[in-house]
N, C-alpha and C positions, 0 to 999 in steps of 0.2 A: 639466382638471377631470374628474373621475372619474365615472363613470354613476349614483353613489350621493349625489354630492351636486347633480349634478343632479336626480335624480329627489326630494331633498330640497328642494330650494328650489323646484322648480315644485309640490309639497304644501303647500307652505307658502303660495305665491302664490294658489294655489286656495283657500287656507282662510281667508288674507285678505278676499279679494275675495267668499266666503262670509260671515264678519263682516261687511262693509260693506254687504252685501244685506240679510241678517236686520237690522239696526241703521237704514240706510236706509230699510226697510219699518217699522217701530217708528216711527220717528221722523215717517215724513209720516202715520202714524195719529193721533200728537196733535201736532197744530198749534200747539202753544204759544199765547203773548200775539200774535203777528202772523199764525195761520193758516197753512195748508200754498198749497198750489197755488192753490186758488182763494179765498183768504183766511177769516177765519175768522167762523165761523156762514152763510157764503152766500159767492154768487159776487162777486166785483169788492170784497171787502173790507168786503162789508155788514153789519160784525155789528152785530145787535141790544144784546149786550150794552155793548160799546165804547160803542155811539151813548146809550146809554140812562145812562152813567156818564158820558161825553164833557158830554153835556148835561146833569147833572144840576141845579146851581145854577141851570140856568136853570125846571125843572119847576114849581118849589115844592111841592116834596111833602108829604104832609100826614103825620098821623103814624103810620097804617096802613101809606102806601106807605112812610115812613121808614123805617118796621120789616122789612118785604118787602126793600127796596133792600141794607140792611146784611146781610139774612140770605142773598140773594143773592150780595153781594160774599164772603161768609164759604162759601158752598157750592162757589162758582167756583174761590177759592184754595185749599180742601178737594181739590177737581178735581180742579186742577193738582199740586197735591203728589203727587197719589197716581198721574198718570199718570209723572211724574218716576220715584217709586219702581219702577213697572213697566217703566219704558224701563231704571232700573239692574238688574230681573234678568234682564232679556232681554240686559243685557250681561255682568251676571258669569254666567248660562246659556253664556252663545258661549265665556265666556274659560277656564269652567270643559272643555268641551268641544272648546277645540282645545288644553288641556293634554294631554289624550288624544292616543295613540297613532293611532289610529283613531275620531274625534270622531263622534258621531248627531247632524248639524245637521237629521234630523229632527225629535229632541227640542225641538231649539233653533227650528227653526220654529215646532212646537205651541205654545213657551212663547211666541212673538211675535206668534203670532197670538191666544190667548188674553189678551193685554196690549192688542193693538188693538180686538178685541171690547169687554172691559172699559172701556178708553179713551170708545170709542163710546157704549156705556151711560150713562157717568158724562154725557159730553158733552151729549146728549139731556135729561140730569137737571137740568140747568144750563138749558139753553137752556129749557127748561118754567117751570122757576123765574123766570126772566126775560120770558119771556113773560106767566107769569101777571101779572107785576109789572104791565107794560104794560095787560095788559084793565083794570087798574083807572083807569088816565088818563083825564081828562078828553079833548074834544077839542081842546084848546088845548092840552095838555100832547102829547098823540099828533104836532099839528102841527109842536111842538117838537124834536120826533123824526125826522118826515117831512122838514122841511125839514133838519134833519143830513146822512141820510142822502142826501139829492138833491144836496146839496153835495158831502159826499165821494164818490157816484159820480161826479159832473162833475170833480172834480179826479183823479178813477183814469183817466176814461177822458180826459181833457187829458193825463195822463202815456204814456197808453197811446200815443195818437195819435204822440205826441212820440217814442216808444220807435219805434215803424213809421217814421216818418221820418227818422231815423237810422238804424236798424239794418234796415229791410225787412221783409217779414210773413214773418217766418219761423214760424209756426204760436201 
């Protein structure tokens, strides 16, 4: 093999493994429907929103919060769409960029990080909206929520346990 096509496919390898960092990093900025690392809206899988749509039929919502709940679930999938669109130009930015001869995955950084910013924003927008939904429950409707949530962290952290005992505490 000749010095040149080494020196070609180890750029090439670099500029891979550049995509998959830029694109990686994108990606655990919006956490989709299931949440990034620490699951989505809080730790151990506690979102609010989930628990508050999970349980909804059981609320009885009256027709204020009816109107809140839909305008909510309309904001959220708003969200999402738009973080999607951002994760696709952060990826035609990379693809655009190691078409290039000599790519600026500087460029390609700014745009991923200005995608997770945005992301973040929107994210906070949602979760206020949802929130607010909540100040207005009763405490019986709150309870219906509390005890949601008390459940699925008991079944996260029964899975966790479970995960440690099998596999060890590996961090």
């Amino acid at each position: 093999m000749s010095n040149h096509t080494i020196l070609r496919r180890t750029r090439q390898a670099a500029l891979a493994s550049a995509l998959f960092v830029a694109l990686a990093g994108v990606a655990s900025a919006d956490p989709g429907p299931r949440g990034g690392m620490r699951g989505p809206g809080g730790p151990h899988g506690a979102s609010i929103e989930a628990a508050i749509a999970h349980v909804k039929d059981q609320l009885a919502l009256n027709t204020d919060q009816q109107k809140m709940f839909d305008a909510a679930v309309a904001q959220t999938r708003t969200a999402r769409d738009a973080g999607r669109t951002e994760m696709l130009a952060v990826r035609d930015a990379m693809k655009a960029e190691l078409a290039k001869p000599e790519p600026d995955l500087a460029a390609v950084a700014a745009i991923a990080d200005a995608a997770r910013a945005k992301g973040q924003a929107e994210r906070l927008k949602v979760r206020t909206t949802w929130l607010n939904l909540y100040g207005t429950f009763t405490v019986a409707q709150k309870q219906v929520v509390r005890d949601h949530l008390v459940q699925r962290l008991a079944r996260h952290e029964a899975w966790r346990e479970k995960a440690r005992a099998r596999f060890g505490d590996q961090g």
